[in-house]
MINUPA-600812 format. One record per residue (C-alpha): x, y, z. Coordinates in pm, whole numbers, padded with zeros to 5 digits. Layout:
N
R xx yy zz
R X Y Z
...
//
This chain:
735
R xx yy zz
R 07688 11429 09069
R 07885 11656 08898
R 08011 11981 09042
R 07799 12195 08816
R 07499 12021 08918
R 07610 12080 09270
R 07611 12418 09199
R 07304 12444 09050
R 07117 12271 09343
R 07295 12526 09588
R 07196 12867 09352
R 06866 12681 09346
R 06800 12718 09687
R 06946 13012 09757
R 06733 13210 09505
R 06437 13014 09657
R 06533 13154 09986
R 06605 13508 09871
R 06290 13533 09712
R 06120 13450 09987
R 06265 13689 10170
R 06288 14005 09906
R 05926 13942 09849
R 05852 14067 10154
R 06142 14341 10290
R 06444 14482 10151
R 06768 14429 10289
R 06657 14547 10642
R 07031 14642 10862
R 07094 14430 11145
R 06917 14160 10984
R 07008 13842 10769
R 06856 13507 10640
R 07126 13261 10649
R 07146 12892 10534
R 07293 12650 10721
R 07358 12298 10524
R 07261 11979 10695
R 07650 11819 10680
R 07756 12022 10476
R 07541 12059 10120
R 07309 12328 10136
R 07120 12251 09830
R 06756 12183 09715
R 06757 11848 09751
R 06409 11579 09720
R 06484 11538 10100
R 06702 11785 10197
R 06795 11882 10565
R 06870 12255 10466
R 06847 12487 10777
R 06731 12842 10690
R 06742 13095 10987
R 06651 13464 11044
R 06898 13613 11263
R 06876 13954 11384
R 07062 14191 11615
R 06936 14229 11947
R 06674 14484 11957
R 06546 14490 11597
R 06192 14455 11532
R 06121 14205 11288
R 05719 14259 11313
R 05538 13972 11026
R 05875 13988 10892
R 05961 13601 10973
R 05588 13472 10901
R 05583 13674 10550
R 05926 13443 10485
R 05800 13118 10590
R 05497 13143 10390
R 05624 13140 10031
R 05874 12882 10159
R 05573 12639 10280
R 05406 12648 09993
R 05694 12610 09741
R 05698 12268 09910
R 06066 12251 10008
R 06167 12069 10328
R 06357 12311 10494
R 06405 12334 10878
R 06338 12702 11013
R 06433 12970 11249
R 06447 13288 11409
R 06714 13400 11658
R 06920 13721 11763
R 07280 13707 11705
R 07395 13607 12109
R 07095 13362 12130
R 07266 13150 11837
R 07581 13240 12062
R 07466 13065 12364
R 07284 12812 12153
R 07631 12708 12026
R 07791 12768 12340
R 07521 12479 12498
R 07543 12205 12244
R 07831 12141 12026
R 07639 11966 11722
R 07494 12357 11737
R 07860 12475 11716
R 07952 12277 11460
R 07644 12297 11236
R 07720 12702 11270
R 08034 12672 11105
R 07915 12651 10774
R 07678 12893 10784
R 07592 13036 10380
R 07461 13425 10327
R 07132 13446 10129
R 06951 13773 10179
R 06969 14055 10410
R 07211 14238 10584
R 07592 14056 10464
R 07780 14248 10730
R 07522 14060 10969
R 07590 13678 10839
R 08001 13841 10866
R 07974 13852 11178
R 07803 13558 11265
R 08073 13335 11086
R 08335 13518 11279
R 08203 13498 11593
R 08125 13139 11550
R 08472 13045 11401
R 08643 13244 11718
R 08395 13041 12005
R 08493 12703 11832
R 08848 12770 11841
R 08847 12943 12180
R 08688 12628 12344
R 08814 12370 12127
R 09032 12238 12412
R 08748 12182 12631
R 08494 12103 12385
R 08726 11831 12159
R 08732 11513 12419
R 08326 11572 12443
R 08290 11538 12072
R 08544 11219 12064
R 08292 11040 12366
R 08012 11154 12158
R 08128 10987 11820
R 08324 10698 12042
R 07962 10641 12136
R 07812 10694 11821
R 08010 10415 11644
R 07973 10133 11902
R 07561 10245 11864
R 07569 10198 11502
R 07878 10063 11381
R 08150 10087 11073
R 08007 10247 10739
R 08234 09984 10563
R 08109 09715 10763
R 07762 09738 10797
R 07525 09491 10631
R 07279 09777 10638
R 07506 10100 10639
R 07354 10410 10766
R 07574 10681 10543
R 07484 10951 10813
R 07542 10804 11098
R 07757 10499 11073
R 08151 10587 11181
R 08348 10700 10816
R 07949 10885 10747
R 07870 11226 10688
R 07846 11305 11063
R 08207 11217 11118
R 08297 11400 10775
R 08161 11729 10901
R 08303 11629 11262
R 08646 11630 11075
R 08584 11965 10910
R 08489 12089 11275
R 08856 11973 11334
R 09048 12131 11114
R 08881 12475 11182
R 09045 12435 11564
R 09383 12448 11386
R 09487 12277 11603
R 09532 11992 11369
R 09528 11918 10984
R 09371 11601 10804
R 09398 11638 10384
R 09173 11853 10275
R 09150 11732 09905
R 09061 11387 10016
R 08815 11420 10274
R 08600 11671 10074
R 08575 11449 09811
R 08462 11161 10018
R 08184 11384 10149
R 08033 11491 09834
R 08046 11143 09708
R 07863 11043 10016
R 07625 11304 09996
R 07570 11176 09644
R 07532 10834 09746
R 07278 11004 10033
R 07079 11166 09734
R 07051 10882 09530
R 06934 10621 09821
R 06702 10893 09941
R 06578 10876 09578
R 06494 10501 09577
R 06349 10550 09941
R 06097 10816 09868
R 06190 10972 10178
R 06468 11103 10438
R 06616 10761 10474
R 06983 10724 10480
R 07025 10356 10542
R 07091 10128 10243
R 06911 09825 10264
R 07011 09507 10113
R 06749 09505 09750
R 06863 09849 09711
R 07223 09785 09536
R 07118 09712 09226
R 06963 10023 09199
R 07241 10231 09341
R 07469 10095 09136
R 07249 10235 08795
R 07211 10580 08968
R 07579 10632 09091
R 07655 10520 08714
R 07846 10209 08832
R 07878 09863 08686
R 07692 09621 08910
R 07561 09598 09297
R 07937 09500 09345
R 08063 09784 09235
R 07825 10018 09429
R 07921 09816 09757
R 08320 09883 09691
R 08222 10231 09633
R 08036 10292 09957
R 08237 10110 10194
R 08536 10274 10011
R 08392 10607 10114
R 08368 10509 10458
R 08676 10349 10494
R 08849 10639 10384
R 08654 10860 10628
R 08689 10656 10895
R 09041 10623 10865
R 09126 11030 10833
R 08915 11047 11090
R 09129 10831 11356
R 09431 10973 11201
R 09297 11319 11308
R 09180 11218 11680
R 09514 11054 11732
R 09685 11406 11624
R 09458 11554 11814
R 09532 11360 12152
R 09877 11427 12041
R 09768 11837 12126
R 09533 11764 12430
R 09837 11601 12611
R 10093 11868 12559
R 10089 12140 12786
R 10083 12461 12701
R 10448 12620 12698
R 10580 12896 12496
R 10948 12697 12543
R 10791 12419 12302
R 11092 12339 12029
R 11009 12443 11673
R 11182 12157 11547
R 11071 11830 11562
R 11195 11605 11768
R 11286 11256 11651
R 11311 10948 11866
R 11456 10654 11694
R 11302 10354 11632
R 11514 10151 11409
R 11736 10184 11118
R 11594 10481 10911
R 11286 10496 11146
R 11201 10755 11405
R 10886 10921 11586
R 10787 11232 11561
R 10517 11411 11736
R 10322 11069 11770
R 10343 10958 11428
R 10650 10737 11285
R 10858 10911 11016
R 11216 10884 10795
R 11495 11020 10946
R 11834 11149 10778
R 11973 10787 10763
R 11667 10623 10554
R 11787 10559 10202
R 11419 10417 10080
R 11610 10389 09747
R 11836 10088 09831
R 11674 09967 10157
R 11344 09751 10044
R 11278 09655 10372
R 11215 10000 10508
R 10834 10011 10465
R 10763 09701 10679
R 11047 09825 10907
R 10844 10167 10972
R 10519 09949 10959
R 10648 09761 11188
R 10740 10032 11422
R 10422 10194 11385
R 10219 09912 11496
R 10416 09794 11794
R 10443 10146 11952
R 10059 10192 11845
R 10141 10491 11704
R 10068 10642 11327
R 10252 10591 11059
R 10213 10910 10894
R 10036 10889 10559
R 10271 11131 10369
R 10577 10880 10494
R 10399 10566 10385
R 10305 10723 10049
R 10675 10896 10004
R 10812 10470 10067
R 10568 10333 09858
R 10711 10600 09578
R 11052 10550 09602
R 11182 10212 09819
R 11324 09946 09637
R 11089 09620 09561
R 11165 09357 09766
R 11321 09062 09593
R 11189 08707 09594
R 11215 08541 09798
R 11228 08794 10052
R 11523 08845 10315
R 11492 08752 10646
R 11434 09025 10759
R 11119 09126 10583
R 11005 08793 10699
R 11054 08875 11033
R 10957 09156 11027
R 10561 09109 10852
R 10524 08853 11144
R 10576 09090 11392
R 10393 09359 11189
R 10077 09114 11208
R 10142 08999 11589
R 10158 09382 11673
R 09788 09365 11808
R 09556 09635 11848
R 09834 09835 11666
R 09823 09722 11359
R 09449 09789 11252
R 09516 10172 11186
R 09905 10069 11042
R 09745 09856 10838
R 09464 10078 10699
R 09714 10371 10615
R 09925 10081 10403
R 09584 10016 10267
R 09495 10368 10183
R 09865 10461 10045
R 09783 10143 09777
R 10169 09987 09995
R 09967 09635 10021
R 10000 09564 09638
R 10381 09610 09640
R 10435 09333 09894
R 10077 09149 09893
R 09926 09212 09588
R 09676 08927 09656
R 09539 09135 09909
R 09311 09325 09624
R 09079 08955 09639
R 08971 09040 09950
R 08972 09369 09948
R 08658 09525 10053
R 08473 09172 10013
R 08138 09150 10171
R 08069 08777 10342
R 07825 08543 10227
R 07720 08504 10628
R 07526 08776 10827
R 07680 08614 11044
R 08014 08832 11040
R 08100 09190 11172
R 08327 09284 10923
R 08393 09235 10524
R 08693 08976 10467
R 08965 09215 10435
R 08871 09375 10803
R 08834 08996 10930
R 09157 08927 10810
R 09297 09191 11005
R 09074 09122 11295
R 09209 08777 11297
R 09565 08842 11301
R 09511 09040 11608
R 09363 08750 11760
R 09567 08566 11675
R 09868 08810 11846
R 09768 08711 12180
R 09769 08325 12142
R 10141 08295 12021
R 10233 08157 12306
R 10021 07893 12249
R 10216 07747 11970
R 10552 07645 11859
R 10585 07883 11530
R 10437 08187 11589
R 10512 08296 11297
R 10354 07987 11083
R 10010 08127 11279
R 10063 08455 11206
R 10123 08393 10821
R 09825 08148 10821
R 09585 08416 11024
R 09655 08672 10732
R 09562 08430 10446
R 09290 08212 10569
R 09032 08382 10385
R 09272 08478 10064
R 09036 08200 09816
R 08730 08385 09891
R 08556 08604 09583
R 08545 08343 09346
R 08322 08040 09288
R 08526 07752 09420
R 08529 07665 09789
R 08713 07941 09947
R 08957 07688 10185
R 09057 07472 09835
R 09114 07837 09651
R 09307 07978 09926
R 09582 07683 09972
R 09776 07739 09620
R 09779 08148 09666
R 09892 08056 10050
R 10169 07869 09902
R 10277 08136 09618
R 10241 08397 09905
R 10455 08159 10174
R 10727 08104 09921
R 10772 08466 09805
R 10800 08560 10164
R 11115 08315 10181
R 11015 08068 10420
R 11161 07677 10406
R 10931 07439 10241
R 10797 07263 10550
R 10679 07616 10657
R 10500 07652 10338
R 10345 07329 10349
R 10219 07393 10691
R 10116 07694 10659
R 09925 07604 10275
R 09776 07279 10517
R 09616 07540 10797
R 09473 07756 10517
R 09316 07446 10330
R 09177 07315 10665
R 09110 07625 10893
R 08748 07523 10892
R 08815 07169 11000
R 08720 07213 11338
R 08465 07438 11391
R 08282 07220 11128
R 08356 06900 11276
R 08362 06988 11633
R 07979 07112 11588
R 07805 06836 11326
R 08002 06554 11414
R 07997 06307 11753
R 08274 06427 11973
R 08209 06058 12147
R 08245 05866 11795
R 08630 05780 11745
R 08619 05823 11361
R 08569 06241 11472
R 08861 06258 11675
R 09059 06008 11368
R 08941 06282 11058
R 09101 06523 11263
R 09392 06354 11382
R 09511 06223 11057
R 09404 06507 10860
R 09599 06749 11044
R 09895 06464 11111
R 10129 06610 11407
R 10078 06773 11688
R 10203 07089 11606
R 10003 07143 11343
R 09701 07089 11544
R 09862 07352 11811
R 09813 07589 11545
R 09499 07454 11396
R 09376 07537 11728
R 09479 07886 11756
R 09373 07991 11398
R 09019 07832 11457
R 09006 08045 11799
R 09116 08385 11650
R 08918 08303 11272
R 08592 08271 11545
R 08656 08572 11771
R 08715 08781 11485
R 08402 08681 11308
R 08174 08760 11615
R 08056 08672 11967
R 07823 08401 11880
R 08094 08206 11661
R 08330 08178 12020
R 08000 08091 12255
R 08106 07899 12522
R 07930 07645 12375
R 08084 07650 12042
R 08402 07688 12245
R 08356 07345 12439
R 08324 07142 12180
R 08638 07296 11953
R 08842 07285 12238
R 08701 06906 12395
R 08773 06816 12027
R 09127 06938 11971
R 09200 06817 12320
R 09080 06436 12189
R 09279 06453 11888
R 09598 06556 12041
R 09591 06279 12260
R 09569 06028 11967
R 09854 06190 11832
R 10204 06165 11982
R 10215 06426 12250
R 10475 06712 12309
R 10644 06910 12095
R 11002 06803 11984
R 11250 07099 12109
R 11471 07221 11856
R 11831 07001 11860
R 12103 07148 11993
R 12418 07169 11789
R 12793 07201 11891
R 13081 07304 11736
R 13458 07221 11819
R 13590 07579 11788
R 13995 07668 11835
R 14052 07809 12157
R 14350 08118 12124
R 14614 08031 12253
R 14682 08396 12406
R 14329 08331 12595
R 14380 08334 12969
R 14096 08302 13285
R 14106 08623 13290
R 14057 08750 12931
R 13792 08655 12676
R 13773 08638 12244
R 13556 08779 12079
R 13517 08788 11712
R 13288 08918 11466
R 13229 08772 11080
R 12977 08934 10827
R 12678 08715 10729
R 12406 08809 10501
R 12211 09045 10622
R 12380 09025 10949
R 12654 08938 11149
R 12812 08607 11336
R 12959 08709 11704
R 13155 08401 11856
R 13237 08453 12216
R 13500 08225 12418
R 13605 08265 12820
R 13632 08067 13103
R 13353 07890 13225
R 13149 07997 13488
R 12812 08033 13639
R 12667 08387 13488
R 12904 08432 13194
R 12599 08366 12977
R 12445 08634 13142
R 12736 08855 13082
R 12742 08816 12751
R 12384 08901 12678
R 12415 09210 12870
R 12718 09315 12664
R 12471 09283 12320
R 12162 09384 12523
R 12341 09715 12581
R 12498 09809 12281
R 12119 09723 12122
R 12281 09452 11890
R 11947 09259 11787
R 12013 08881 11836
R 11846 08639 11614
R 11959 08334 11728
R 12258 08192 11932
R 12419 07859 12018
R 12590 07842 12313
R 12757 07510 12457
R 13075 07406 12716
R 13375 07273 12551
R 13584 07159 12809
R 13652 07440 13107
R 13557 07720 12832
R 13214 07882 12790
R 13160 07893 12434
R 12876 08110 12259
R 12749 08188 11896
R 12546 08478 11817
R 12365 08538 11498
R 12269 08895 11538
R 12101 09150 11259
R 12339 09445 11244
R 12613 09450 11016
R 12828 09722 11214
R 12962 09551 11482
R 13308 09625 11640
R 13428 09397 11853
R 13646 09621 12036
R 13318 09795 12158
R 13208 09478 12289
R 13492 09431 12470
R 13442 09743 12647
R 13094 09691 12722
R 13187 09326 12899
R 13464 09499 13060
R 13279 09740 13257
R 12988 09470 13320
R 13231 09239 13483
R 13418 09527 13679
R 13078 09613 13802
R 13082 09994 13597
R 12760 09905 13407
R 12436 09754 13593
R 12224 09560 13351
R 11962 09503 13612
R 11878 09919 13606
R 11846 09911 13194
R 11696 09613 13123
R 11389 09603 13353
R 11068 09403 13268
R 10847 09586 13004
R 10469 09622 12993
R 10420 09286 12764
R 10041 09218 12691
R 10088 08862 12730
R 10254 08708 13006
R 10597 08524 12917
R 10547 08125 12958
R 10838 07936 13144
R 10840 07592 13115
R 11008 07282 13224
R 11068 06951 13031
R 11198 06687 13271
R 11105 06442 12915
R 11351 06607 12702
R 11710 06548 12861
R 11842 06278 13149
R 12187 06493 13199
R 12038 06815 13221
R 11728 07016 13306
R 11557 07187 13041
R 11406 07525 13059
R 11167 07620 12784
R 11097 08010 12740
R 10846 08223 12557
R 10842 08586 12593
R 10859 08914 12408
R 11138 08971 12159
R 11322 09302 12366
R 11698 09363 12444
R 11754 09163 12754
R 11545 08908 12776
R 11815 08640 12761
R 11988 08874 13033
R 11727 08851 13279
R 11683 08491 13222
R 12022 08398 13270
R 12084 08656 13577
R 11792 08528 13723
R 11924 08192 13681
R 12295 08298 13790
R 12148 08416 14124
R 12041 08084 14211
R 12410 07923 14149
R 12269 07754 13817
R 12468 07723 13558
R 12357 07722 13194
R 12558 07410 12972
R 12407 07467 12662
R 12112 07682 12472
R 11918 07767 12201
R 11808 08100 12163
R 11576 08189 11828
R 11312 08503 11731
R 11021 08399 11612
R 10855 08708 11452
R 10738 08909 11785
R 10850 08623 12013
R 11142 08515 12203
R 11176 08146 12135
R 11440 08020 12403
R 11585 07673 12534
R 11795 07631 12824
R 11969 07323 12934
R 12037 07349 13285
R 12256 07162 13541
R 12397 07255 13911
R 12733 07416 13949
R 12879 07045 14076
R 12730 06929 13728
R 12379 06685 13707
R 12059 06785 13653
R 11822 06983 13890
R 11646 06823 14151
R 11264 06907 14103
R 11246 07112 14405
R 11533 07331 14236
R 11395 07310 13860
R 11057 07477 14048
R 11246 07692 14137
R 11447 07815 13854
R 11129 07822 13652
R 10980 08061 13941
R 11281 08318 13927
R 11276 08328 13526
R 10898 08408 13530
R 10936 08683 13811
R 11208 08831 13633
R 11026 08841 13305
R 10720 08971 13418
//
């Protein structure tokens, strides 16, 4: 609808109303007929939910006034709710029921005393401000309640455009907001998503014959011809586009706002903000994540996914205008990507419950086509099944997070998380979605810059994600040929591990009846069977030495340490005398000057401790380090008191594998990727007089991939009484 026809719909009614009322009284002082639009258009629609009220000052004697109104009104046909109230009963009818309040805040003048309707808006704007405090976490459990009720506009098999969360009741919810000023959402954008609702409202009203504002299935077709769109395709997009985009200022705006709630009220508040770093170029401001003076978006292409990244594991916002300022000036990444961008995607997608609202703002500020643009297949894709919650791109998401909290279920986290995000990437076009998706999984791996048997595996999990959920439940679990088709299709057990894990997050994200405990049994009986035909374990990554030159200036009381520049990166080799809890020592001295490790190697050659640390900062002076060991060793600096365990979601996994050495014990450990982790691992370990002869520390996207080999200060291998207990010591200390 066009915005003369809107207005031509709104003088419509008003002159309807007006009439009504100047037929019967002049512009009597002290009173006023009002309009007040049903969210937001006040127009003459078929099935309009136009308000009209008579309000009058207390005392005034509106006789046959109100009747005289009415009348004319009722038999022009109209639909049009009506009322008559004094000025402090709509007061304390506001005052009693915020959907009152907020319905009063766009209240339109049609006849009568102006001054009247004046002061009606004014008193209403100055109560809804006045109370918004109080009245603000009652409308968010209202709506919170709302949406699990009905569900997500976008979503929705059957959307309800009123109702649904991103529908007109959140839109005028959101205007309700920004009248607090207390907070700000874009203006621009969210009024034009409402009046393209409300013309999406009109039209299915239209087709219903009646005040219906659900869209049923047959009624596409028909949408699409009277929104003037191509197909029922088309009008879907649209809709659930709408939506989206409400639903998405709309938790934008609640987070700001229970950014307000929770700060107190002090006159000493700073007027500028305050940043908090985050990482290179990244900081966070008032509860959002923004640029700070060192971001140079220009030459750093990694610094989108690096504030993404930030965003989403804080579970904070990135704010819009930052996203939409990166995706406007940062450099494109090159192919392959670096490392780092790797790394850090993985952990974007293993963020959890943080990355939903991340992701939808990269969605919203168009950033997903300058690093995925595959991502527009899915995009806004209704499923074939009833079955699922959510259209594919939302599943997607849905089944990365997931996926997030079964990483330490698998060898390569970052293999699942990859495969999670482009299991469904073949569907929208006409050949099996699995046999589609493998060659774009492939492209997609390989621009991302990971090694070929990383694209291969993760190009095999998209091409058989469905393997086991479809075999598990129409095939004999007792028949060997079902646990063979599985065995030798997926080939080793680590790609099973991770077969496993995709088909539990692609089912949980889908919805509660595709992870029944029934379904459940017979994926999980099955991958059991087929890892047991296949050789068990999962080969630990080798451990490599190198014979470095010890200075010859290096005495038991000194130690080297050297730094090299790597791409994107640098290489930190450490030498000193050997001894129980140097290990330690030296992660502390990187944990606290918050040099991110990426790897390390660290072995014995002869009575010296030697270790190699591949680390991601290019600025590294290894005079500084020096210092920092210093004072660790001289007992000036207490790791213990910095490095405590964090809140992790998952708890870290500490295992031993008496199969994988016969001269030393080896320790396997999985557990969030924060400065200190190898600290407390090898402190812990220290305390109990166990020394650590060699190790292999790596990052895997969010996780903390390390392997200890372990032997007693007299040398051999831990007793099994003693490996218990190292295990024991590293889990308390992680946890």
């Amino acid at each position: 609808m066009t915005a003369d026809e809107r207005a031509a719909r709104t003088r419509a009614a008003d002159d309807l109303c007006s009439s009504a009322y100047t037929d019967c009284s002049g512009p009597d002082t002290g009173v006023a007929l009002v309009a007040v639009g049903g969210y937001g258009r006040a127009e003459l629609a078929p099935h309009s939910d136009l308000d009209v009220v008579l309000v009058h000052d207390e005392g005034v004697d509106l006789g046959e006034l109100a009747t005289k109104i009415w009348y004319p009104l009722w038999d022009s046909g109209s639909q049009l709710d009506h009322s008559v109230r004094s000025l402090p009963e709509m007061v304390a009818a506001a005052d009693a029921d915020h959907r009152v309040a907020s319905g009063l805040l766009d209240v339109r003048h049609v006849a009568g005393d102006p001054n009247l309707t004046l002061r009606l808006r004014t008193t209403m704007l100055a109560q809804w401000r006045k109370g918004a405090r109080e009245r603000l976490p009652e409308i968010r459990t209202a709506s919170l309640n709302r949406h699990r009720l009905i569900g997500e506009l976008a979503h929705l098999s059957v959307p309800d455009v009123k109702e649904a969360e991103g529908g007109l009741r959140d839109a005028t919810t959101l205007r309700g907001i920004v009248a607090t000023w207390l907070v700000d959402v874009p203006h621009t954008e969210l009024e034009q998503s409402r009046q393209a609702l409300l013309d999406v409202r009109d039209v299915v009203q239209g087709l219903a014959g009646r005040a219906s504002d659900r869209i049923s299935p047959e009624m596409w077709a028909d949408l699409a011809v009277g929104l003037g769109l191509a197909d029922d395709r088309a009008a879907q997009v649209h809709v659930r586009e709408i939506g989206r985009r409400i639903t998405h200022l709309s938790r934008l705006a609640w987070r700001r706002v229970d950014g307000v709630l929770s700060r107190p009220l002090s006159p000493k508040t700073p007027r500028r903000p305050v940043l908090e770093p985050l990482a290179h170029g990244v900081a966070l401001s008032a509860g959002e994540v923004v640029l700070d003076r060192r971001a140079d978006p220009a030459h750093d292409p990694v610094l989108l996914l690096r504030a993404a990244t930030a965003a989403a594991e804080h579970n904070v916002v990135l704010a819009p205008a930052t996203a939409a300022r990166l995706v406007r000036e940062c450099a494109p990444l090159p192919e392959p990507w670096p490392e780092e961008a790797r790394h850090l995607l993985v952990r974007l997608l293993a963020s959890g419950r943080g990355l939903l609202e991340v992701w939808e703002t990269l969605e919203e500020t168009e950033a997903l086509t300058g690093f995925l643009p595959e991502w527009e297949r899915v995009r806004l894709l209704p499923h074939a099944s009833v079955i699922h919650r959510f259209t594919v791109d939302r599943h997607v998401v849905e089944t990365c997070i997931e996926a997030s909290e079964l990483i330490r279920t698998v060898a390569r986290p970052d293999v699942l998380m990859v495969a999670a995000l482009l299991h469904d990437i073949g569907k929208g076009g006409l050949t099996e979605h699995s046999v589609a998706g493998e060659p774009i999984a492939r492209v997609v791996a390989t621009r991302m810059g990971f090694e070929q048997d990383s694209i291969d595996l993760i190009a095999h999990l998209v091409r058989w994600h469905l393997l086991l959920a479809t075999t598990a439940t129409t095939r004999d679990p007792d028949d060997p040929a079902t646990v063979d088709l599985v065995a030798s299709t997926m080939g080793t057990p680590e790609a099973l591990s991770l077969l496993s894990a995709l088909t539990e997050a692609d089912a949980k994200a889908t919805a509660p009846k595709a992870w029944s405990s029934w379904r459940a049994g017979l994926i999980v009986d099955l991958s059991r069977r087929a890892r047991a035909a296949l050789d068990t374990g999962v080969a630990l990554p080798p451990i490599t030495t190198d014979e470095l030159t010890v200075p010859e200036d290096l005495n038991p009381a000194s130690v080297s340490i050297s730094v090299e520049p790597v791409p994107d990166g640098s290489r930190i080799t450490t030498i000193a005398l050997d001894r129980v809890g140097l290990l330690a020592d030296f992660a502390a001295m990187l944990a606290l000057q918050r040099v991110p490790v990426r790897a390390a190697r660290v072995w014995a050659q002869g009575e010296y401790g030697v270790s190699v640390w591949e680390v991601g900062s290019e600025s590294v002076d290894p005079a500084i380090l020096r210092t920092k060991y210093d004072a660790i060793v001289g007992g000036r600096a207490d790791p213990l008191t910095r490095f405590a365990p964090g809140a992790d979601a998952l708890a870290p996994t500490v295992v031993v594998r008496p199969e994988a050495s016969e001269q030393a014990t080896v320790l396997e450990v999985r557990a969030a990727d924060r400065p200190g982790v190898v600290y407390l691992v090898c402190s812990a370990l220290a305390r109990l007089d166990v020394a650590v002869r060699s190790a292999h520390l790596d990052t895997l996207g969010p996780q903390a991939v390390d392997v200890f080999y372990l032997q007693e200060a007299s040398a051999g291998a831990l007793s099994e009484t003693r490996a218990a207990e190292a295990a024991h010591a590293v889990r308390a200390a992680l946890s």
